[in-house]
C-alpha positions as CSV (number, residue, x, y, z in Angstrom):
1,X,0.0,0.0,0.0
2,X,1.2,3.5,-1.1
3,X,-0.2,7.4,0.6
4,X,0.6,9.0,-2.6
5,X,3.6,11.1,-0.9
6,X,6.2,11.2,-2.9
7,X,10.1,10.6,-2.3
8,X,11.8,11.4,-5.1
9,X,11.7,11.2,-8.9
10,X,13.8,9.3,-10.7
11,X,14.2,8.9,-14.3
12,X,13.9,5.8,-16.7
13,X,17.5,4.6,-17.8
14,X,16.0,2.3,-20.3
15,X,12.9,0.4,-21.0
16,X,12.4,-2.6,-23.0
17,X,9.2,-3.2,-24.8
18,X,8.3,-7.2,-26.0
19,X,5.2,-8.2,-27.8
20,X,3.3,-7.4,-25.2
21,X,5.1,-6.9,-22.0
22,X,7.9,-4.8,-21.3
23,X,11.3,-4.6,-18.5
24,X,12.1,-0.9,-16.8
25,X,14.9,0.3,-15.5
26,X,14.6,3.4,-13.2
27,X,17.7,5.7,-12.2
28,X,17.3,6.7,-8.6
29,X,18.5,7.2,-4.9
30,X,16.6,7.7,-1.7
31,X,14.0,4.5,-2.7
32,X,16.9,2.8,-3.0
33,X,17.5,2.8,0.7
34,X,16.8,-0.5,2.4
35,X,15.1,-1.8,-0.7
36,X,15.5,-5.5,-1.6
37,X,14.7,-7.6,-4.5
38,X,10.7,-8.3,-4.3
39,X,9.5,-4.9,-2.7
40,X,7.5,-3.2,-4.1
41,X,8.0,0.5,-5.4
42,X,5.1,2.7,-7.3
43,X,6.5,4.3,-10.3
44,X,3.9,6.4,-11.8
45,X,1.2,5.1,-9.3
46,X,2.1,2.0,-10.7
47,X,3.0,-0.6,-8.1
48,X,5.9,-2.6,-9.4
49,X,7.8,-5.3,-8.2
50,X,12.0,-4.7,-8.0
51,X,13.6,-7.7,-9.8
52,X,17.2,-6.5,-9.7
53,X,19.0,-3.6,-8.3
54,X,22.3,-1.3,-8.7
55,X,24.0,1.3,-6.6
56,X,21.8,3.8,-8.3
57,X,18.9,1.8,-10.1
58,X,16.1,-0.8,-10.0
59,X,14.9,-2.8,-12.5
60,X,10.9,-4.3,-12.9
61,X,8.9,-6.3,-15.0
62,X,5.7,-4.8,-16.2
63,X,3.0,-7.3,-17.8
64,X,0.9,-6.3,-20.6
65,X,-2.5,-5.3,-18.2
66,X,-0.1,-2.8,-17.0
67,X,1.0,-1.5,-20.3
68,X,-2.4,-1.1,-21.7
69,X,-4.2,0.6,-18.3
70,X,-1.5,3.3,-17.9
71,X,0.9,5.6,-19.2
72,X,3.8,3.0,-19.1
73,X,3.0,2.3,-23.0
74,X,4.2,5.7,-23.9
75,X,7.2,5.5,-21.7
76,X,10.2,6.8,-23.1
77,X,14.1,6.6,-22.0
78,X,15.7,9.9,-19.8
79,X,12.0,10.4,-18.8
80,X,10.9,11.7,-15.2
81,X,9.2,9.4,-13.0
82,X,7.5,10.1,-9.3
83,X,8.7,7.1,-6.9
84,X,7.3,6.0,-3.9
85,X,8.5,3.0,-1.7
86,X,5.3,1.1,0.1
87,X,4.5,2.5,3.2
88,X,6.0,1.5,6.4
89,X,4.0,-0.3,9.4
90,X,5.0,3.0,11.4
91,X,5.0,5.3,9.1
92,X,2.8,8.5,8.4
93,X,-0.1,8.4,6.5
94,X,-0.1,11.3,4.8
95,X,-2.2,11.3,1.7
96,X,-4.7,8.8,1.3
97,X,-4.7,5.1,0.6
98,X,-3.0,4.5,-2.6
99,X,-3.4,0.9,-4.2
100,X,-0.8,1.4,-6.8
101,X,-3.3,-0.2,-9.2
102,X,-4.0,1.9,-12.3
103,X,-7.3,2.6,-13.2
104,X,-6.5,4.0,-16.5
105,X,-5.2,7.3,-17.9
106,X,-6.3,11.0,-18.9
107,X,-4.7,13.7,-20.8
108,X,-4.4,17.3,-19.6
109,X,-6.1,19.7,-21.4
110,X,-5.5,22.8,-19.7
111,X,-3.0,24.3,-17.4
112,X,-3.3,27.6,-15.4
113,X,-1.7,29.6,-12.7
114,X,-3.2,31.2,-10.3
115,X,-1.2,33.1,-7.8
116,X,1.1,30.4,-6.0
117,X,-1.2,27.6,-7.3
118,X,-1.2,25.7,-10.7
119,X,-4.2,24.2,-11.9
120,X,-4.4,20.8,-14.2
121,X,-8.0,20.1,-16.0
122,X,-8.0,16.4,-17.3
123,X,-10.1,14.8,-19.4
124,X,-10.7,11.3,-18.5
125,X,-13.3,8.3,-19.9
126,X,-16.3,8.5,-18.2
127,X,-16.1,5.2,-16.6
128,X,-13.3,6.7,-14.5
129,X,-15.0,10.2,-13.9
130,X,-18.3,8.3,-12.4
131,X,-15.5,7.2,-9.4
132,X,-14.1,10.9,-9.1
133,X,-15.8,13.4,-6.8
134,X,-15.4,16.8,-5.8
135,X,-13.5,17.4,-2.9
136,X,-12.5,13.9,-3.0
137,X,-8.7,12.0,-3.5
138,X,-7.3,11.0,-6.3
139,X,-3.6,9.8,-7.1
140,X,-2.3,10.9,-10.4
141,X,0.8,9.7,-11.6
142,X,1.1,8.4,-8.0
143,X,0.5,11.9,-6.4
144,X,-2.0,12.1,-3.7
145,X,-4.0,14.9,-4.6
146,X,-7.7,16.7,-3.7
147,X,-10.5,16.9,-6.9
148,X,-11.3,20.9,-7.2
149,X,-13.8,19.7,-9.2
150,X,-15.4,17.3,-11.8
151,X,-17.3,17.4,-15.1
152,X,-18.9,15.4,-17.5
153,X,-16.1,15.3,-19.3
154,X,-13.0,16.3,-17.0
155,X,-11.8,17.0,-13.9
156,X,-9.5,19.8,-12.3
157,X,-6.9,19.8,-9.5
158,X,-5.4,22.6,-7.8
159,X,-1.8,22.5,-7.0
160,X,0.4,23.7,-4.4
161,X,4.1,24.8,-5.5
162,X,6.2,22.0,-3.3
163,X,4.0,19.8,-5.3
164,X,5.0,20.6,-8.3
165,X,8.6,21.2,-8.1
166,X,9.2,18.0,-6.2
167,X,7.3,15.8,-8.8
168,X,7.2,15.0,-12.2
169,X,4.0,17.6,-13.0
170,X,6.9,20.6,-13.4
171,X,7.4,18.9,-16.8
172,X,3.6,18.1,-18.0
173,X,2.1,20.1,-20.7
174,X,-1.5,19.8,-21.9
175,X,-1.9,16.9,-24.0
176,X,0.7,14.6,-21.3
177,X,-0.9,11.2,-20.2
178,X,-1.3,10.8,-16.3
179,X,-2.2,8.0,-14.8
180,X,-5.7,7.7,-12.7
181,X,-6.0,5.8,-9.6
182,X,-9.4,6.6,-8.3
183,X,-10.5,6.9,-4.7
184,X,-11.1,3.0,-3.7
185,X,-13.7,3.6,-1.0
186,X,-16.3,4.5,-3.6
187,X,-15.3,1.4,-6.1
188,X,-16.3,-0.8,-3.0
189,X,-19.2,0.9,-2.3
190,X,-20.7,0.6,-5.5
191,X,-19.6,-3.1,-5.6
192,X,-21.8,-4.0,-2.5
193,X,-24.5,-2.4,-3.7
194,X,-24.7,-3.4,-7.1
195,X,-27.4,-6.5,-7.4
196,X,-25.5,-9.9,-6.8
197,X,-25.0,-12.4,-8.8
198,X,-27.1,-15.7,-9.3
199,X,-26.1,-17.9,-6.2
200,X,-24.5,-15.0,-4.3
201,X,-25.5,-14.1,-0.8
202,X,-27.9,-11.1,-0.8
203,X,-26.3,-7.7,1.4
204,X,-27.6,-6.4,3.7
205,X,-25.8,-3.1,2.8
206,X,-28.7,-0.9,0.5
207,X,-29.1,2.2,-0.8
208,X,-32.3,2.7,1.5
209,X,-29.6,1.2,4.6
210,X,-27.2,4.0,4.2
211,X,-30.0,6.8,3.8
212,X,-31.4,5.6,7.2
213,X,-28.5,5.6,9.1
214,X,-27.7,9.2,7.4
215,X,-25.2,8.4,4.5
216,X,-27.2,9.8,2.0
């Protein structure tokens, strides 16, 4: 599990593509601390699994689900990537719970300044902006960050300047690909209350439950 907080950004050394799947190699430092083969490190938002390491690199496999949900299939070498090792037992949580597990990707369509901040409008498919909510978290590119707010068609962020200068944003322009990992809470939500399958126990957990216990 990740908070979206991220350490450092490193920068991919080289990346080789197959038929479908593909093998990364990331130039970095600070993750590198007390990492052994088989953690895990999100790259992106992308939880990856280190196969080998260097003094100043990892290396990962990524499978072909991964290359076709995120922005790993336009990955390029001497490209910035946000890293973030999986968060400690007694560590801080200071973003929000971050699966590492890509939803899919949007593009940004509009950048803006205003005053200190910098804000991002993305466009996304609108079976990932049904998940995204105003005032709610989302991880982009592996950044924990609050929705501003959401339309049919896109959503905005609002960015603080420590943000972007100690992540990868500093070097998005509109039309970059982001990867989207939407707020889990609400994916399990609408699970459980979605009708069950044949042969599946009925929940108890209903849209008229939560309004009378004053969830909705």
């Amino acid at each position: 599990m990740f908070t979206g907080i991220i350490e450092e950004t490193g920068t991919i050394q080289k990346i080789e593509k197959g038929a479908l799947s593909a093998k990364i190699t990331v130039q970095c430092k600070k993750v590198l601390e007390g990492t052994k083969t088989g953690d895990s490190i999100a790259v992106n938002g992308i939880c990856l699994t280190v196969t080998s390491l260097s003094r100043d690199s990892f290396t990962a496999d990524v499978m072909a689900e991964t290359l076709r949900r995120s922005s790993l299939s336009e990955a390029a070498a001497h490209t910035a990537v946000n890293l973030e090792r999986a968060m400690a037992a007694d560590g801080r949580f200071g973003g929000h719970i971050v699966s590492g597990h890509i939803d899919g990707t949007g593009r940004i369509s509009h950048i803006r300044q205003e005053e200190i901040a910098v804000w991002y409008t993305i466009s996304a498919a609108p079976g990932l902006l049904r998940y995204i909510v105003e005032k709610g978290s989302i991880a982009l590119d592996g950044i924990s960050l609050t929705v501003a707010a959401v339309t049919p068609q896109d959503f905005q962020v609002s960015v603080i300047p420590h943000t972007r200068q100690e992540t990868s944003l500093s070097a998005k322009k509109a039309g970059s690909l982001l990867n989207i990992e939407c707020d889990i809470v609400g994916k399990y939500i609408e699970k459980f209350l979605s009708p069950q399958e044949t042969g599946s126990p009925q929940s108890s957990l209903t849209e008229s439950f939560l309004k009378e216990h004053g969830f909705a």
